[in-house]
SEZAVO-715456 format. One record per residue (C-alpha): x, y, z; residue in three letters; residue number from 0. Coordinates in steps of 0.05 Angstrom, whole numbers, plus 5000, padded with zeros to 4 digits. Example, Ala and Ser with C-alpha at 12.3 -4.5 7.8 and 13.67 -1.06 7.14 Angstrom:
{xx=5246, yy=4910, zz=5156, res=ALA, n=0}
{xx=5273, yy=4979, zz=5143, res=SER, n=1}
END
This chain:
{xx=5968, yy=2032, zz=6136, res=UNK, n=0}
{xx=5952, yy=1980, zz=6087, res=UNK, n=1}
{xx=6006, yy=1941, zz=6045, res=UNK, n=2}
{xx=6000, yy=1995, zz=5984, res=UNK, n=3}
{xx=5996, yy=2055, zz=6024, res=UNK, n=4}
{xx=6067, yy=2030, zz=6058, res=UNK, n=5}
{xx=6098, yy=2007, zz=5980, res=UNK, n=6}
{xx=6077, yy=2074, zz=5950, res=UNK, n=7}
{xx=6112, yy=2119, zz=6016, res=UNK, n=8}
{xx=6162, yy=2065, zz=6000, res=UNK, n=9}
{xx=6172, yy=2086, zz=5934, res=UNK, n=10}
{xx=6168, yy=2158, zz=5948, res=UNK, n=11}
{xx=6225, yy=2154, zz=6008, res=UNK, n=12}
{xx=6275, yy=2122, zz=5950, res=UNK, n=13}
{xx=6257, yy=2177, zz=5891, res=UNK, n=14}
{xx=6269, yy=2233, zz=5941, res=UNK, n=15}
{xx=6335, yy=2197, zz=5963, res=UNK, n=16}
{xx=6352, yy=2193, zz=5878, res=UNK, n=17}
{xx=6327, yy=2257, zz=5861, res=UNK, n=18}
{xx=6365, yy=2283, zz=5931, res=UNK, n=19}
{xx=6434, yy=2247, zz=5914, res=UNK, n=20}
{xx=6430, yy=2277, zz=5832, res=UNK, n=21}
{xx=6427, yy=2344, zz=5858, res=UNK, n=22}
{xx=6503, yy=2340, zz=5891, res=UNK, n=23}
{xx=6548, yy=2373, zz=5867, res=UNK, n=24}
{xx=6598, yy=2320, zz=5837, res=UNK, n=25}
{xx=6670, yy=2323, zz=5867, res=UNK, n=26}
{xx=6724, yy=2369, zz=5830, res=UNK, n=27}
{xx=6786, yy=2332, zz=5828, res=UNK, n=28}
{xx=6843, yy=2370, zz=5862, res=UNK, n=29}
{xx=6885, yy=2411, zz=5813, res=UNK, n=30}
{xx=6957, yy=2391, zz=5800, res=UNK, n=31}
{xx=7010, yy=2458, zz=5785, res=UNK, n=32}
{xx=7070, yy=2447, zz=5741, res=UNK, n=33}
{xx=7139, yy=2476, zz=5780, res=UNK, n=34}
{xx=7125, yy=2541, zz=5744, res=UNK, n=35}
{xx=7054, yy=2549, zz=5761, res=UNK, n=36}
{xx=7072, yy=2536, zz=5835, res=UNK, n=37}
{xx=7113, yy=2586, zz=5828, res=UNK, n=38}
{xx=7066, yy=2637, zz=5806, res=UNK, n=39}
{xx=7018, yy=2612, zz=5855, res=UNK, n=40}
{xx=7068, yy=2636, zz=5908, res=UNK, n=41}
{xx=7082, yy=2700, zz=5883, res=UNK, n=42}
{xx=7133, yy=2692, zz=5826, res=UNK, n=43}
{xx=7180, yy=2660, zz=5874, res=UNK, n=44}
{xx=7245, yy=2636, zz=5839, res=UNK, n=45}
{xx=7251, yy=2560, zz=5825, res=UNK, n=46}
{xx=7313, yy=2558, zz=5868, res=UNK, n=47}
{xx=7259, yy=2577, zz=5921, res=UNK, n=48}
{xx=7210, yy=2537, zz=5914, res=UNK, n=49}
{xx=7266, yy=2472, zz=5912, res=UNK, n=50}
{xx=7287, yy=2489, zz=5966, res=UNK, n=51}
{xx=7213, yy=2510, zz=6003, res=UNK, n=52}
{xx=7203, yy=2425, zz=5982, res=UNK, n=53}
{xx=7272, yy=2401, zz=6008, res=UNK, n=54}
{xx=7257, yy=2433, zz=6075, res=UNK, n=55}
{xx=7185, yy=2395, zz=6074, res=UNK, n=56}
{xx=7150, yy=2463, zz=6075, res=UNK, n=57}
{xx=7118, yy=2450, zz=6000, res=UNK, n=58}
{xx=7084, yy=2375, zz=5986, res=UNK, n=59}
{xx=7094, yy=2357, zz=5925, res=UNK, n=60}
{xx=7077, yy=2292, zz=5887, res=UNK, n=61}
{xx=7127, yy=2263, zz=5828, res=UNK, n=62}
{xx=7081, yy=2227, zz=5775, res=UNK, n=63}
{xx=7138, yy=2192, zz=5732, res=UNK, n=64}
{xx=7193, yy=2233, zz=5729, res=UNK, n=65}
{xx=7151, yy=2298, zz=5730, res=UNK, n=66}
{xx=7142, yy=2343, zz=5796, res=UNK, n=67}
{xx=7074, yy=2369, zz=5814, res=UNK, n=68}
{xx=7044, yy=2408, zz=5874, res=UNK, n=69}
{xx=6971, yy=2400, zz=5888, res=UNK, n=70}
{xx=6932, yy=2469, zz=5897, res=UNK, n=71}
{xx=6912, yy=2443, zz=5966, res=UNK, n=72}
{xx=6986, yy=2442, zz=5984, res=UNK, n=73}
{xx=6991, yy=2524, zz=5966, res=UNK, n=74}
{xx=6929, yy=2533, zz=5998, res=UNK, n=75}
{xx=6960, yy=2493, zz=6073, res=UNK, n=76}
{xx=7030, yy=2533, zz=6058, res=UNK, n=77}
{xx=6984, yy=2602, zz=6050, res=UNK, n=78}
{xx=6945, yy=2587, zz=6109, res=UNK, n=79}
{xx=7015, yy=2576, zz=6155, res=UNK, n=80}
{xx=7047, yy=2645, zz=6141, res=UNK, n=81}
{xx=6978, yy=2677, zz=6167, res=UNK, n=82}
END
């Protein structure tokens, strides 16, 4: 193979890996419910419930200042447990 055969499959090996790593799907960043959406989520629960589903460690949450959220993932682990 002479020196500009092996730059040009060179150059071909790192467009495939560009066009390759375009073509993924970017990441969706994980969706964060408000107290009432969790809530709904769970299937209208009451908010008593759902404090005390988080005080018993069944429900992660995250605080972000002085608000309360629960990522979808954490309805999705607490789903997957009651099956």
């Amino acid at each position: 193979m002479t020196r500009l055969e092996a730059a040009v499959a060179e150059l071909v090996d790192a467009l495939r890996a560009e066009v390759a790593s375009r073509n993924e799907a970017p990441a969706q960043p994980e969706r964060l419910l408000d107290v009432d959406e969790a809530r709904q989520a769970l299937g209208g629960i009451a908010r008593s419930t759902l404090y005390e589903l988080i005080e018993r460690g069944e429900l992660r949450t995250l605080t972000i200042g002085r608000r309360r959220v629960v990522p979808s993932s954490a309805i999705a682990e607490m789903a997957a447990k009651a099956r």
